[in-house]
C-alpha positions, 0 to 999 in steps of 0.5 A: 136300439138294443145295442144303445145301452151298451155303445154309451157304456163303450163311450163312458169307459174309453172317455175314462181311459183316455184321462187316466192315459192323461194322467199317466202321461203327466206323472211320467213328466212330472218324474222325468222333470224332476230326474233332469233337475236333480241332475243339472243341479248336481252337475252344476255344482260339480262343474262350478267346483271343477272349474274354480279349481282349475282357474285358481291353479292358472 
């Protein structure tokens, strides 16, 4: 019994580590999403260009 207090704050301490883990994890894939997007959108755009260039110069 004397070790009670202390194993419930072991428990309440790893329970909010594994949130905030949570939530690391959901800004490095809101960033990574937003880099992918950033990316696709700009190649995209350069692709479109390069390629109606090409087609004009057929």
């Amino acid at each position: 019994m004397k070790n009670l207090p202390a194993k419930i704050i072991g428990a309440v301490v790893a329970t909010k580590e594994r949130g905030a883990t949570a939530v690391e994890y959901g800004i490095m894939v809101a960033l990574i999403a937003a880099v992918i997007i950033t990316v696709v959108t700009t190649l995209g755009g350069n692709l479109s260009t390069m390629f109606s260039n090409v087609a004009n110069k057929i």
